[in-house]
C-alpha positions in Angstrom: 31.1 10.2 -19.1 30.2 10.5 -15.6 29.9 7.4 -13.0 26.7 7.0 -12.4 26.9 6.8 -8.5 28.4 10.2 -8.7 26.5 13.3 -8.1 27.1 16.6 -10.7 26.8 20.0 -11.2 27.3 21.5 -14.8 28.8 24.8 -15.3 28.0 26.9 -19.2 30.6 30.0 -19.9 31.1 30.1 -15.5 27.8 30.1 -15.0 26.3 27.5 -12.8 24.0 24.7 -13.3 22.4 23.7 -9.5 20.1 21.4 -8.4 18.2 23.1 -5.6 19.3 25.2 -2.9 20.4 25.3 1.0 19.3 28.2 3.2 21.3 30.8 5.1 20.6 29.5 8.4 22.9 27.1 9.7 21.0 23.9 11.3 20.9 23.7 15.1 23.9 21.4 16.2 23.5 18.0 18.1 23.4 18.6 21.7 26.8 17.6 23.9 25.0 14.9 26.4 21.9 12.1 25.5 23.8 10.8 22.2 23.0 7.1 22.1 22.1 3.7 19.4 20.4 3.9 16.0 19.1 0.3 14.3 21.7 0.9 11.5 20.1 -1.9 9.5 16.5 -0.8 9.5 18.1 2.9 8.5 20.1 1.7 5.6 16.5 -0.2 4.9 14.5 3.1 5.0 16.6 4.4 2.5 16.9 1.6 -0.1 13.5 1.7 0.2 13.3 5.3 -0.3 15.7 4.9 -3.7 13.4 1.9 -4.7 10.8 4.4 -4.3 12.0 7.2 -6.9 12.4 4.8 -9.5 8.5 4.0 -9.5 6.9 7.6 -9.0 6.5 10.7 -11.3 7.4 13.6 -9.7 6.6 17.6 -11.0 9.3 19.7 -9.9 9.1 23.7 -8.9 12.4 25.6 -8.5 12.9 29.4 -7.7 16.3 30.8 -8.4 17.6 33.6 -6.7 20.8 35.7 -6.6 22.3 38.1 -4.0 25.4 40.4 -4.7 26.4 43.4 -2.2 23.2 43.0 -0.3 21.0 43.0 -3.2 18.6 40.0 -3.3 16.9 39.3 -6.8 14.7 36.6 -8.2 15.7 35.4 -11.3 13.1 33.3 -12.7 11.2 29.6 -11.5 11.2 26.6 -13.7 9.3 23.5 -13.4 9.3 19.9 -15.0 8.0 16.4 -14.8 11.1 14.2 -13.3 11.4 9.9 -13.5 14.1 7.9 -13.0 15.2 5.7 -16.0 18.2 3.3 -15.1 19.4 5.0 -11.9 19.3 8.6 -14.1 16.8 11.4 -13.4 14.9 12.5 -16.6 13.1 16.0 -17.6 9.6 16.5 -19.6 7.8 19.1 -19.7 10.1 21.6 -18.9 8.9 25.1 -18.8 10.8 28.4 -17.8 8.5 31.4 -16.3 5.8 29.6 -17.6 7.4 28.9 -21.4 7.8 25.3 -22.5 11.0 25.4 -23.3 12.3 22.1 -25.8 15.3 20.4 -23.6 17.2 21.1 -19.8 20.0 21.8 -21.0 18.8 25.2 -23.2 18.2 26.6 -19.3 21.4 28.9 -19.3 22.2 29.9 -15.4 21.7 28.4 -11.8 20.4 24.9 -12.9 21.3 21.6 -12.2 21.1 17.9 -12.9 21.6 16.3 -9.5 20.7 12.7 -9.0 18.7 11.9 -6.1 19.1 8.2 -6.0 22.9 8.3 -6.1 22.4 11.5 -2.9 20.6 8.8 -1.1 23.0 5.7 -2.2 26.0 7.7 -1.1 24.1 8.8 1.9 23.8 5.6 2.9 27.1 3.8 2.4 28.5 6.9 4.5 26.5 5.3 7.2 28.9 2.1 7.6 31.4 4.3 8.8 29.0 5.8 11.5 29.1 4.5 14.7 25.2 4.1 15.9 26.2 5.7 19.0 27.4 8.8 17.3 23.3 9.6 16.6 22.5 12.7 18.9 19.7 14.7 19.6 19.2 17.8 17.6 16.3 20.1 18.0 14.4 20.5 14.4 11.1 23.0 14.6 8.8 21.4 17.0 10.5 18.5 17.7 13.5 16.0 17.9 15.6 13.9 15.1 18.4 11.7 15.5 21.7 13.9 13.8 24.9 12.1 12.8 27.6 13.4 10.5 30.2 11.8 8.0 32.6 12.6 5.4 33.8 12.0 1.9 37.1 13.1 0.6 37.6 14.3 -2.8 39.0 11.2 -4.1 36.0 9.5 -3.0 34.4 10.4 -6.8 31.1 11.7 -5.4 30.3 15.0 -6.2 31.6 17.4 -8.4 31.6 21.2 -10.3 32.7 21.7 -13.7 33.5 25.5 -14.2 34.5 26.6 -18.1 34.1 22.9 -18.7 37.1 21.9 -16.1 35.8 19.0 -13.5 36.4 19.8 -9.9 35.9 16.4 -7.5 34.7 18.1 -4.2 35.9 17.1 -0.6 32.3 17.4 1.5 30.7 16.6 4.9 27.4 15.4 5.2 24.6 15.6 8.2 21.5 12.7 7.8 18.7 13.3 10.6 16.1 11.1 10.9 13.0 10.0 13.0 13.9 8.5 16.4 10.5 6.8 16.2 10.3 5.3 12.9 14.1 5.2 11.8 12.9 7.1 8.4 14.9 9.7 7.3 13.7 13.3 7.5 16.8 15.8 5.8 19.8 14.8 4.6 22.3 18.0 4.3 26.0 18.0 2.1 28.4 21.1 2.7 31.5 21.1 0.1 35.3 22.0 1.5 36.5 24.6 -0.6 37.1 23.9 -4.1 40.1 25.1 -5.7 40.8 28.8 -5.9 40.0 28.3 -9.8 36.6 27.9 -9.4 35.6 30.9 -7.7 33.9 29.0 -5.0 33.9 29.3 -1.7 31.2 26.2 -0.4 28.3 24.5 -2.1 25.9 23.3 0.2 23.0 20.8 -0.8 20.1 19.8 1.9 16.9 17.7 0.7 13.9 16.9 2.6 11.8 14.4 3.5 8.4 13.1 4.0 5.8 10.4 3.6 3.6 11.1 0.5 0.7 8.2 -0.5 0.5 7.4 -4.3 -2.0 5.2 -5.5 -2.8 4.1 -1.9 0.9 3.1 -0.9 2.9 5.4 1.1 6.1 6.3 0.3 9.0 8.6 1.9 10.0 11.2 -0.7 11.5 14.2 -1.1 9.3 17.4 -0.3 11.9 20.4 -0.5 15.6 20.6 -1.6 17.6 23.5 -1.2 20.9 24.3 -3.1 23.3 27.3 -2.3 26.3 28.3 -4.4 28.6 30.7 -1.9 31.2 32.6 -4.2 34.0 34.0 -3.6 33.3 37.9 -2.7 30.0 38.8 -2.1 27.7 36.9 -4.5 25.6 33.8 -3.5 23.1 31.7 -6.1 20.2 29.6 -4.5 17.7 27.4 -5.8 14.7 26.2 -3.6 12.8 23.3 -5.1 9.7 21.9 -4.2 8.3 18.3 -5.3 5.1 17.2 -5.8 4.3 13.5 -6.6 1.7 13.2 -9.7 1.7 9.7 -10.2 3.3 6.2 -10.8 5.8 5.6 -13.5 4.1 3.9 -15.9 0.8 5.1 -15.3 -1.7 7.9 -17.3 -0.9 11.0 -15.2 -2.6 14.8 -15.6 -0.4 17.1 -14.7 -1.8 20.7 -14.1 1.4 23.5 -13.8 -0.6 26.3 -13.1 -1.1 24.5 -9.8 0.4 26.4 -6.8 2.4 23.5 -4.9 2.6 24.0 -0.8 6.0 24.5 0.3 7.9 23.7 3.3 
């Protein structure tokens, strides 16, 4: 059994299960000079808030999985699914692989995960009492500025983890939360792993998930719009998954879902 607070990976026969996956591109760091206050409280607000929120919409889910090894790039395949939140835990429906209903998640061999958002955002945010709100700096993030502050979580912290050949690795990570200056809402949250043990043939997992307001039913909620999941291993061989969100409805209510539709992306 896992905690529920806990973020997961599952590995089948090595092979990885992943929630989404981060870019190449490392994010442009905090400037030295201008670093200055956040309102904590109304932060830590935005995101309860925002967890409150993913237990109360429906959300269709679009991943692409890709692979590179000695330069070689490949796609592998794209899966999609209806996600809710049942008692803190993300459920699948309607889980199709290249287009092929397929019965349950957990027939998906490969690069596929079962991450839990709400416990990425709790953990995000109890990191935050051990921020100073003068450690938020300016970073530049396409056309504009966010607020950047870091923290960390030690392995024995029981937050995240890989199993590999059905062992359980805790992971030792850092973490990067940017948000609005304006509005205090969060816009990306980013986790990069230490390096797990030699073992696991890992060298870094890195997780980022972003943000943005989305209206359902006429109320607007902050949700995720693009997550991105990158599995570096050792030698040269990296497996990514980019997922892309789309809100179809409120939990509870009659929702058509149409996945021939071709969601926007990031």
């Amino acid at each position: 059994m896992t905690k529920p607070e806990a973020i997961w990976l599952i590995a089948l026969s090595g092979l990885f299960t992943a929630w989404a996956s981060a870019g190449e591109g490392e994010w442009t760091r905090p400037f030295a000079a201008a670093c200055g206050p956040v309102d904590a409280s109304r932060l830590q607000r935005n995101i309860d808030d925002q967890i409150k929120a993913l237990k109360v919409v429906v959300v269709h889910e679009d991943v692409e999985r890709y692979s590179r090894s000695r330069g070689v790039q490949r796609r592998i395949d794209s899966l999609d699914a209806v996600a809710e939140v049942i008692d803190g835990v993300e459920t699948y429906a309607n889980v199709k692989q290249n287009g092929q209903q397929i019965p349950h998640a957990t027939q998906i061999t490969g690069t596929w995960s079962f991450g839990e958002l709400p416990a990425f955002l709790q953990a995000s945010r109890e990191a935050l009492g051990k921020v100073a709100t003068n450690n938020f700096c300016p970073v530049a993030d396409g056309d504009g500025l966010l607020s950047s502050a870091s923290f960390h979580f030690n392995a024995d912290s029981q937050r995240w983890f890989v199993t590999v050949d059905s062992k359980l690795y805790w992971l030792d990570f850092s973490g990067e939360i940017r948000i609005s200056p304006a509005t205090g809402q969060v816009a990306s949250i980013r986790w990069t792993s230490g390096e797990p043990p030699a073992a696991t043939g890992i060298a870094k997992i890195v997780w980022t998930v972003y943000f943005k307001p989305a209206e359902v039913y006429g109320r607007t909620y902050v949700l995720p719009d693009k997550a991105e999941y990158r599995v570096v291993h050792r030698g040269d061989w990296v497996d990514w998954n980019i997922t892309r969100f789309d809100v179809v409805g409120r939990y509870g209510a009659q929702v058509s879902v149409n996945f021939g539709s071709n969601f926007g992306s990031k």
